[in-house]
Every structure is written in structure tokens, then in C-alpha cells.
C-alpha positions as CSV (number, residue, x, y, z in Angstrom):
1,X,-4.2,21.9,6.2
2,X,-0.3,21.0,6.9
3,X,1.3,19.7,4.2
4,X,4.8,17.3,4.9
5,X,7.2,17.2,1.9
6,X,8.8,13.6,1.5
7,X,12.2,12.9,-0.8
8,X,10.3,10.6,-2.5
9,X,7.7,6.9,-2.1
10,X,9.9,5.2,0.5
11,X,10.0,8.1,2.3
12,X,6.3,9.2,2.0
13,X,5.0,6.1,2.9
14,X,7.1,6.0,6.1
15,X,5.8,9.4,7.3
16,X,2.0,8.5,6.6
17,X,2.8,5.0,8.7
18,X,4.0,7.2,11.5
19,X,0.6,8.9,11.9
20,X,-1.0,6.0,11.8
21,X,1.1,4.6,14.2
22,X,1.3,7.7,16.6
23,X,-2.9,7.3,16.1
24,X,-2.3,3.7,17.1
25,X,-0.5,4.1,20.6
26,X,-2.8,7.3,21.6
27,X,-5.7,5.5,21.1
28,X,-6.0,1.7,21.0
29,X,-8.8,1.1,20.3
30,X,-9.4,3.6,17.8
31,X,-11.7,3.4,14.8
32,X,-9.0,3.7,11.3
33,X,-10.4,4.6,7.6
34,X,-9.0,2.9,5.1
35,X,-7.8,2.9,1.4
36,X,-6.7,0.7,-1.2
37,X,-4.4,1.3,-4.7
38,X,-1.0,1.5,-5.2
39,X,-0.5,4.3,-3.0
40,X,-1.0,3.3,0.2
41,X,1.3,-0.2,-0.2
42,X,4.3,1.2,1.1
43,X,2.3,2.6,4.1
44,X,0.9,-0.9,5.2
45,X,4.1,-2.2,4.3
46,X,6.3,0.1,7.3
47,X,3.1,-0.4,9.8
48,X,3.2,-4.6,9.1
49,X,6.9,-4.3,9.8
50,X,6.5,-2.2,13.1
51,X,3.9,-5.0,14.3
52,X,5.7,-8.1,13.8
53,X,9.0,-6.1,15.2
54,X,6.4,-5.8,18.7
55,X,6.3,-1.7,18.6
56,X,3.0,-1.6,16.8
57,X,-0.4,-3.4,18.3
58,X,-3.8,-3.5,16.1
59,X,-5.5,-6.0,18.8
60,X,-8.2,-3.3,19.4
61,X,-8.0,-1.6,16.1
62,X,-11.3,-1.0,14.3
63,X,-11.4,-0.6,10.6
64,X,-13.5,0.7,7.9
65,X,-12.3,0.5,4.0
66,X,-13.3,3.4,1.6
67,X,-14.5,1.3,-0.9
68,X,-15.1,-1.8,-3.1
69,X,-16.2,-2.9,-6.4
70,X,-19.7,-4.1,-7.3
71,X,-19.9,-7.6,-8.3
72,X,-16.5,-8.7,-7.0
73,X,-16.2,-11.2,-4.7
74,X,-13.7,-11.3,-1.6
75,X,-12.0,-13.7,-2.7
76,X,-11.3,-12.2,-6.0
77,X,-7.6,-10.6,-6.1
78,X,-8.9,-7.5,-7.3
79,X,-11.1,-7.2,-4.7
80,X,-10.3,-4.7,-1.9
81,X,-11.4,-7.2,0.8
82,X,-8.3,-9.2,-0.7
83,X,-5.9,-6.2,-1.1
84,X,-6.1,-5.2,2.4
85,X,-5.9,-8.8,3.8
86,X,-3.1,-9.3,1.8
87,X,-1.1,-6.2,2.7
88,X,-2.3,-5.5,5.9
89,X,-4.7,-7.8,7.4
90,X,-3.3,-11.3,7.3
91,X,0.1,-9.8,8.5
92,X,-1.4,-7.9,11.7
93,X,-2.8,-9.3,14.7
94,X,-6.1,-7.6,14.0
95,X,-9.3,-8.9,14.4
96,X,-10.5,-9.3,11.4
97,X,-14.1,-9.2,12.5
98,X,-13.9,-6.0,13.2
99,X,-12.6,-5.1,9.4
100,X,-14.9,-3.8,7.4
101,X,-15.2,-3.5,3.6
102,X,-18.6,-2.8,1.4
103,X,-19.9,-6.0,0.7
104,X,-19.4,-5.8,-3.4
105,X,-21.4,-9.3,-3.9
106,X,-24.9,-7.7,-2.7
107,X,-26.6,-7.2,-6.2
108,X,-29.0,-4.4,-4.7
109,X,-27.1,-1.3,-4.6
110,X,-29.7,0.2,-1.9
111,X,-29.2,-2.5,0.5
112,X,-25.5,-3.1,0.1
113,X,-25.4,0.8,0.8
114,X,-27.6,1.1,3.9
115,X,-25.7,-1.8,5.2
116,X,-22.6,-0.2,5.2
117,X,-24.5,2.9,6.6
118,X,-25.4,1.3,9.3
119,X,-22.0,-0.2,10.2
120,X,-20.3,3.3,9.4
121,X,-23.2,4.5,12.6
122,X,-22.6,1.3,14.7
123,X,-18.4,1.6,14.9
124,X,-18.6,5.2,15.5
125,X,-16.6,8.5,14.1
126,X,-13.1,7.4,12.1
127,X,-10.6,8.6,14.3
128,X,-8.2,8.7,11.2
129,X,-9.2,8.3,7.4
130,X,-6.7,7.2,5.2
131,X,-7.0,9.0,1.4
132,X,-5.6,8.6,-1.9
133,X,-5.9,10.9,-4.5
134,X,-7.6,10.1,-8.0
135,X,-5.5,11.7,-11.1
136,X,-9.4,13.3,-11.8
137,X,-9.5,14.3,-8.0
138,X,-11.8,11.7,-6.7
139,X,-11.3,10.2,-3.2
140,X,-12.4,6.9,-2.4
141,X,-14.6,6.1,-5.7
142,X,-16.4,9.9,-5.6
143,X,-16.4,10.6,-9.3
144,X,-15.9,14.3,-10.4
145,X,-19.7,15.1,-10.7
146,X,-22.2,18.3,-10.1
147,X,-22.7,17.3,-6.0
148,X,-20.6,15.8,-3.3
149,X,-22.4,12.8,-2.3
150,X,-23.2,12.8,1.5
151,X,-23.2,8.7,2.7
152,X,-22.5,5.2,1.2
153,X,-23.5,5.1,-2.9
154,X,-23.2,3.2,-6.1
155,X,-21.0,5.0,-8.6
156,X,-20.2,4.3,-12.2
157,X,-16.8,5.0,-12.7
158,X,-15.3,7.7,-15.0
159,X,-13.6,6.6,-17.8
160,X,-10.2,7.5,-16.5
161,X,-10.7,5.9,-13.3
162,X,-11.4,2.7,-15.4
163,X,-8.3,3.1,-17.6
164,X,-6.2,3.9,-14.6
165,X,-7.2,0.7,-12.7
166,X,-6.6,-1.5,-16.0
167,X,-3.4,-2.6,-15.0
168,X,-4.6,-4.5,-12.0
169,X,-6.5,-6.5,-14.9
170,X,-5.7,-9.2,-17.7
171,X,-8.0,-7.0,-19.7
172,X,-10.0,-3.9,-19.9
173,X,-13.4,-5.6,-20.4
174,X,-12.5,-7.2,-16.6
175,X,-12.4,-3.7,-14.8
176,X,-15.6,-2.6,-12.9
177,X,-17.3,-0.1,-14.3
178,X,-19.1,0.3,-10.7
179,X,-18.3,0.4,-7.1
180,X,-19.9,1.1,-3.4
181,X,-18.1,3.7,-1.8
182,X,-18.4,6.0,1.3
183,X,-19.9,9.3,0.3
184,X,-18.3,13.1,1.2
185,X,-20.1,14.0,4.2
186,X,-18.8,10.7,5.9
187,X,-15.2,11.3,5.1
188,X,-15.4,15.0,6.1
189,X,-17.2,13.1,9.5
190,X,-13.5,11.9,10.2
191,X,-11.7,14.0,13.4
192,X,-8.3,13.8,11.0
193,X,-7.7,12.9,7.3
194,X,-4.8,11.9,6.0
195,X,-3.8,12.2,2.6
196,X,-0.9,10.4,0.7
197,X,0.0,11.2,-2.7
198,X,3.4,10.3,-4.5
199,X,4.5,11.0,-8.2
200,X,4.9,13.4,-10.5
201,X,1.6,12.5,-12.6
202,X,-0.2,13.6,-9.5
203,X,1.5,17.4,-9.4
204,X,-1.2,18.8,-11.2
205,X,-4.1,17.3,-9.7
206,X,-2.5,18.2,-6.2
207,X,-2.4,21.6,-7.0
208,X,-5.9,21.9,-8.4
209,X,-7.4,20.1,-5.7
210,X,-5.8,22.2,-2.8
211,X,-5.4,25.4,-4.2
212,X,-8.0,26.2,-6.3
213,X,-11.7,26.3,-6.2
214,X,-13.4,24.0,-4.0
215,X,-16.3,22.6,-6.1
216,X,-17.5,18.8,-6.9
217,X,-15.7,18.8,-10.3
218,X,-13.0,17.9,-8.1
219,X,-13.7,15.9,-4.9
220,X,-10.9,16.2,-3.2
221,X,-11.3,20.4,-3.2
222,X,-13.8,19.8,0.0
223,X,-11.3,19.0,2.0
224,X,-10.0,22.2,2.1
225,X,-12.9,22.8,4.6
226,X,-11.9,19.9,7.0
227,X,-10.1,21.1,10.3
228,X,-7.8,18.9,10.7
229,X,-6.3,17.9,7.2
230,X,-2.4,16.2,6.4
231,X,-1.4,16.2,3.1
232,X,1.9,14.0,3.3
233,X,3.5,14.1,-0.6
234,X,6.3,13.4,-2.3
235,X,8.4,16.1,-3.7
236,X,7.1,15.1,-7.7
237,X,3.6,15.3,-6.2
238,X,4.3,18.4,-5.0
239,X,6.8,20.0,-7.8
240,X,3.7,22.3,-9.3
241,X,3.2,23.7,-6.0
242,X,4.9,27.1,-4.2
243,X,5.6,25.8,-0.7
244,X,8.6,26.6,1.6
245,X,11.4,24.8,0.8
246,X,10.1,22.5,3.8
247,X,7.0,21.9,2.4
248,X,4.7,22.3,5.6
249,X,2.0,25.2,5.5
């Protein structure tokens, strides 16, 4: 794992752009993993910027979110499918018919799954996967739990997961307490991950999750078995960890 120490959000979410970007321009046409949350806005933010400036072309980009709610539709602003046309896909000149999201209107969790399994197999191996990290240590929506989950599933979220995503709502009752999501073995399937965390109320989590036992209390621990992990923080993130003063391992 290398781990890049940023000052602080701005500077974060410029560093994890420039992967992206660098991922970009080496490869095209290159299949991207996706998240959502507050995290990442900054990130889409830099990349939307170094499009519309002409340095940055998404023409042949493919894309595959994480996640979505169950029962949401696209059009709804909490949706993911709305989040990521709204800072990223509306702004791009990406196609969006090659960006895809879990379909959170299908009803039957076994189908909307296996469809998403199947696009996951037809678009090929993520070339990059975008992560956030959960304060409970999930990635994507895998909930703390007694397995890693290997492909696309339904999950009921924890009960911190739902109070952390209240305040995209008018009201708790309005919050999903289910989701589709990709499973561990398909994000461990990506040739790099990229991981970008910011804020001090993620120092502990950060150092539980990457230097302690890897186990499926806390999701994120697996990828401290993936070859080619980047962990791109923000010094609060990292202020429970010992690093060298500049932060890479």
C-alpha cells in the first residue's frame, strides 16, 4: 500500500484527481470504479475542471458506480445516479451510456443484482476503483458483518451508516435502510484501488482498517491484501497514524 499525506480536503482531492487523470491519458478507454458521498466531491470537482479547460478527455471512458439505494429512483436527488450526473457526468463529455449505476428501482433484489453482475462481466476488469471509507469501515455499502461478500448484494444498512447519511435527508424516516452494492471480491478484482479519506473523524477508522487485523468486522481491512492499493489522506485522517513525516509507506 502507498499512502500520500495531503495538507488538508482541497489538497486531497486534487492528488486523487491526478490519478485519475494520469489513469485517463494512459489508457483512454479505460474502465473507472466509482463512488459517491461527500468525499469524493472535491475529486470530481478538479477532474470536471481539467475537462472543460481541454487537458482531460472522458470520450472513451467506461464507468461503473459502487453503489445505489434500493427503491430510489434516478431522478431522485439522493440517488447516486443523480449525484454523479450532477458532479461529474452532466459536466464531462462522457457517454453516458456507458455509465453505470445499480438500477435501485428493480424491486427484486436477485435480479437487480445479477444484472449488475452481468454488466460488471460484460465491461471488463476496473482499471481504477475509486473508494471511500465508512466511519464503521465499510466500502461501497459492505456493512461490518461475519464474511466479505464476494459480488453484487442487497444490504441493510447499519445503523450508523443510516445516521451518517441523514443529512442528505429532510428526515431520518426518508434515509434507505437498504442498498445494491458491489461485493468484496469485485473490488479486490480492480488492477488499482484508490482510496480517499479526509477528516479527523476518520483518524481512527483509518488506523484500524490499515493497521490492524484484517477481518470482515471491518471491510476496508481486505485491502491490505490488494497489490496495488493508494491510500491518499488528509493529514486529520491520518493524525492517529505513525508515518514518516511524508506520509508515503
Amino acid at each position: 500500500m502507498k499512502i500520500y499525506r495531503a495538507k488538508d480536503y482541497d489538497a486531497m482531492s486534487r492528488r486523487a484527481a491526478g490519478l485519475i487523470s494520469a489513469q485517463i491519458i494512459m489508457k483512454p478507454d479505460c474502465v473507472l470504479g466509482l463512488a459517491t458521498g461527500s468525499t469524493p466531491i472535491g475529486t470530481y470537482r478538479q477532474l470536471v475542471e481539467w475537462n472543460q479547460t481541454g487537458d482531460l478527455d472522458f470520450s472513451r471512458v467506461t464507468t461503473v458506480n459502487l453503489d445505489e439505494y434500493k427503491g430510489i429512483t434516478p431522478d431522485n436527488t439522493q440517488s447516486y445516479r443523480y449525484f454523479m450526473d450532477e458532479n461529474l457526468f452532466n459536466k464531462v463529455n462522457i457517454d453516458k451510456a456507458r455509465t453505470y449505476v445499480p438500477d435501485g428501482t428493480e424491486s427484486d433484489s436477485h435480479r437487480a443484482c445479477e444484472n449488475y453482475n452481468a454488466i460488471l462481466r460484460a465491461v471488463g476488469q476496473v482499471d481504477l476503483q475509486l473508494l471511500g471509507l465508512g466511519h464503521n469501515g465499510h466500502i461501497g455499502f459492505n456493512e461490518p458483518g461475519d464474511i466479505f461478500e464476494k459480488e453484487t448484494h442487497c444490504v441493510t444498512l447499519s445503523e450508523r451508516t443510516i445516521q451518517a447519511n441523514r443529512r442528505f435527508f429532510a428526515s431520518e424516516d426518508e434515509v434507505p435502510r437498504q442498498a445494491y452494492t458491489m461485493g468484496i471480491k469485485t473490488i479486490m478484482s480492480a488492477r488499482r484501488i484508490l482510496l480517499a479519506v479526509s477528516g479527523e473523524d476518520k483518524a481512527g477508522i483509518v488506523k484500524t482498517a490499515f493497521f490492524g487485523p484484517v477481518t470482515p468486522r471491518v471491510p476496508a481491512s481486505i485491502l491490505q491484501f490488494h497489490p496495488d492499493v493508494i491510500l491518499v489522506a488528509d493529514d486529520a485522517a491520518l493524525s492517529e497514524c505513525d508515518l514518516p513525516e511524508s506520509g508515503q509507506l
